[in-house]
Backbone bond lengths (Angstrom), bond angles and torsions (degrees), N, CA, C in turn:
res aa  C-N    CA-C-N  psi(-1)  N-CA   C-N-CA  omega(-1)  CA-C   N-CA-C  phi
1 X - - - 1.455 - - 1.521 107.87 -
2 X 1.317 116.42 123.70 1.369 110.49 173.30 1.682 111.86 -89.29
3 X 1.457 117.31 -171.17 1.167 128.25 176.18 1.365 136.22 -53.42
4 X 2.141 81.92 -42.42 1.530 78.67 176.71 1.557 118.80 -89.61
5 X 1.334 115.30 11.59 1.342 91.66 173.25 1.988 109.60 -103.90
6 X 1.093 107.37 11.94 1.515 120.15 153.47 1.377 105.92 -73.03
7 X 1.207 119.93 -60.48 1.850 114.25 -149.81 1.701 99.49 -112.20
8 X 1.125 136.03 -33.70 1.236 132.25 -139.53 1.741 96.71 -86.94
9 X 1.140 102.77 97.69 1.564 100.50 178.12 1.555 121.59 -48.87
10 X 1.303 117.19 137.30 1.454 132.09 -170.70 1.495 107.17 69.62
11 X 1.461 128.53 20.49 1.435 101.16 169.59 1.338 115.28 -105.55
12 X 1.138 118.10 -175.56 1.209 131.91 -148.12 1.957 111.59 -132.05
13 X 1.126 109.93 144.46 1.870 84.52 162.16 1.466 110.84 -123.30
14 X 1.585 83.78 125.77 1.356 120.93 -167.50 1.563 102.03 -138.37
15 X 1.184 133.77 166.22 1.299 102.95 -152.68 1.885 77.51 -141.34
16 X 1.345 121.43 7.57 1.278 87.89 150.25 1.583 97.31 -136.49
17 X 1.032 133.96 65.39 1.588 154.84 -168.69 1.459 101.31 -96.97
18 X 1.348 130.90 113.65 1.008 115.21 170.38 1.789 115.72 -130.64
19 X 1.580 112.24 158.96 1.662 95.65 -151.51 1.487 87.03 -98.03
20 X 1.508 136.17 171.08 1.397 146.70 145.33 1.708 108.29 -133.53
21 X 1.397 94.27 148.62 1.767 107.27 168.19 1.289 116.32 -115.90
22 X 1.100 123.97 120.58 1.126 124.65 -177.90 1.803 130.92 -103.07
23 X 1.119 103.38 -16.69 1.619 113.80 175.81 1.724 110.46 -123.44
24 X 1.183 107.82 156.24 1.893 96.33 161.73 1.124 137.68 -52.68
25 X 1.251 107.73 -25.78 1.673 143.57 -170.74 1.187 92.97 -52.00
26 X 1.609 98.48 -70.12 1.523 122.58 -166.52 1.355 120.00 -31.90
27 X 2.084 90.39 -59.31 1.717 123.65 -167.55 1.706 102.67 -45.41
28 X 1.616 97.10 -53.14 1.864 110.04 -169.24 1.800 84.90 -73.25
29 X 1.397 158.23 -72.16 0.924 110.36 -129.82 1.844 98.88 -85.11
30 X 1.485 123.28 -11.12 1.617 106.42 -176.97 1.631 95.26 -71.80
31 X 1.578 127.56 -32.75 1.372 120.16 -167.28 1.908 111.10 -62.88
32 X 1.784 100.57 -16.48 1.804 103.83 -171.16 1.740 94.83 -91.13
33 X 1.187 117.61 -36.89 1.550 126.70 -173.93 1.696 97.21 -62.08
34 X 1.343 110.30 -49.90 1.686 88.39 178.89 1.483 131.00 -108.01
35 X 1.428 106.43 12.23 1.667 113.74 137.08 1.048 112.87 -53.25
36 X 1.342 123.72 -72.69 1.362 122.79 -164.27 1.764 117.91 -50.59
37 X 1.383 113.52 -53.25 1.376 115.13 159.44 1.370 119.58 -29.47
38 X 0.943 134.16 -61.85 1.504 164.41 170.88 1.331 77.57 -49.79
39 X 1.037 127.77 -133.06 1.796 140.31 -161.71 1.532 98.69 -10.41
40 X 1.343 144.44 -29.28 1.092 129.55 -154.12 1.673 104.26 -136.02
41 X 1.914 95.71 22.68 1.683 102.29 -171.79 2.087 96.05 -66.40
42 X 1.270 123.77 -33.97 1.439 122.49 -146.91 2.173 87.66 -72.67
43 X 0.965 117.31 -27.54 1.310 117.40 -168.81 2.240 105.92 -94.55
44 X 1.018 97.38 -10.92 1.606 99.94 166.91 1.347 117.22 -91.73
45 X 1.442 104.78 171.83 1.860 112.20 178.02 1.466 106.36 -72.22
46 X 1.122 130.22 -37.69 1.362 130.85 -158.26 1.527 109.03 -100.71
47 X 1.445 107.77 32.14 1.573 127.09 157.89 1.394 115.97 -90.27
48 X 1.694 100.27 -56.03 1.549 113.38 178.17 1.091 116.32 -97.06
49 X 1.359 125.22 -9.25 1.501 126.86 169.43 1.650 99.59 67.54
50 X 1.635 126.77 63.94 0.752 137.19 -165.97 2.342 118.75 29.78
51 X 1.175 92.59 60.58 1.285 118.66 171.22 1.619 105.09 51.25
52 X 1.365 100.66 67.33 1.343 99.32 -159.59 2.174 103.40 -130.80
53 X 1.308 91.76 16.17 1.705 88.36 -161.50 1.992 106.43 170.30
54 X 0.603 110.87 150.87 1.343 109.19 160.47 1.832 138.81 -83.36
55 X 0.723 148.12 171.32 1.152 140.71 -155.71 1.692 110.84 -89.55
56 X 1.100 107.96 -24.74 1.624 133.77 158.88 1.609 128.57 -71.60
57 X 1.122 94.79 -36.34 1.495 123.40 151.18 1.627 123.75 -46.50
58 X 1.505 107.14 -74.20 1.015 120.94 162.31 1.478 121.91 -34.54
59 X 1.392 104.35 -74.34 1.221 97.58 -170.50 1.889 117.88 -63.28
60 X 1.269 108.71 -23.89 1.217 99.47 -173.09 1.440 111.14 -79.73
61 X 1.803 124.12 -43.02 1.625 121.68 141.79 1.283 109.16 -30.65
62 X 1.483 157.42 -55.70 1.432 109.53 -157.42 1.753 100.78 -119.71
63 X 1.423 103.25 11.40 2.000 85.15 -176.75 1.290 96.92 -119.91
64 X 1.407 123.67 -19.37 1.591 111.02 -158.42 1.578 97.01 -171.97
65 X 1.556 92.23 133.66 1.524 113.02 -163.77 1.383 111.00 -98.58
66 X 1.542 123.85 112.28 1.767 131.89 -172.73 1.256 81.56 -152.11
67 X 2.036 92.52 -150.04 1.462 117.55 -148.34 1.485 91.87 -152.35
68 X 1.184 111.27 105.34 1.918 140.80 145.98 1.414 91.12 -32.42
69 X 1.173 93.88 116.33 1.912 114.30 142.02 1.357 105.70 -73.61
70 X 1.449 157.81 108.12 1.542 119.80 172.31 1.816 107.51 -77.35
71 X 1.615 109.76 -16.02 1.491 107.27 -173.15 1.925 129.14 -69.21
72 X 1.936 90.22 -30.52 1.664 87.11 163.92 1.628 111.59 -133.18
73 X 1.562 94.47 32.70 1.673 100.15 -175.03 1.001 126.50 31.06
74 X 1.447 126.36 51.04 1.594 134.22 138.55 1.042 103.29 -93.92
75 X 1.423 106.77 177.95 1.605 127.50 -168.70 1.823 93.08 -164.14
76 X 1.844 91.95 144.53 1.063 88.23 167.07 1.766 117.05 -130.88
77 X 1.046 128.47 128.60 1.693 155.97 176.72 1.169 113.51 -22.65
78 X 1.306 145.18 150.54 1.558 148.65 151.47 1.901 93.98 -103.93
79 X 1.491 91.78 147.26 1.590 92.39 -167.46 1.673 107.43 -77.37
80 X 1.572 106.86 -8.52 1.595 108.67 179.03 1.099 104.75 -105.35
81 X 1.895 112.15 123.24 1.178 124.30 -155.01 1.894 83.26 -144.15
């Protein structure tokens, strides 16, 4: 699953779907649609990935490969990502 079918308002998954913006209008309202997602990721499914990890978790499972503290929940990165 990519990003945009998390945040990108009105899309769809379709797997050759692709989004365009065409006015400013546009830019500000997809740029307010995925703030808000974002601001309101800790209260959706696709925070915990059906309560399966933490949100720190997540990201470090699927973008970038280190090592969980679980005691003050940092983590730290390998620079090859």
């Amino acid at each position: 699953v990519a990003f945009k079918h998390l945040f990108l308002k009105g899309s769809e998954d379709v797997a050759n779907d692709t989004q365009a913006i065409y006015t400013r209008r546009d830019l500000l309202e997809h740029l307010a649609f995925i703030l808000e997602k974002v601001a309101q990721g800790h209260q959706s499914g696709w925070g915990h990935q059906a309560g399966g990890g933490t949100r720190l978790w997540l990201c470090q499972h699927f973008f970038c490969r280190g090592y969980i503290n679980p005691s003050n929940n940092t983590f730290d990165t390998f620079n090859n990502i």
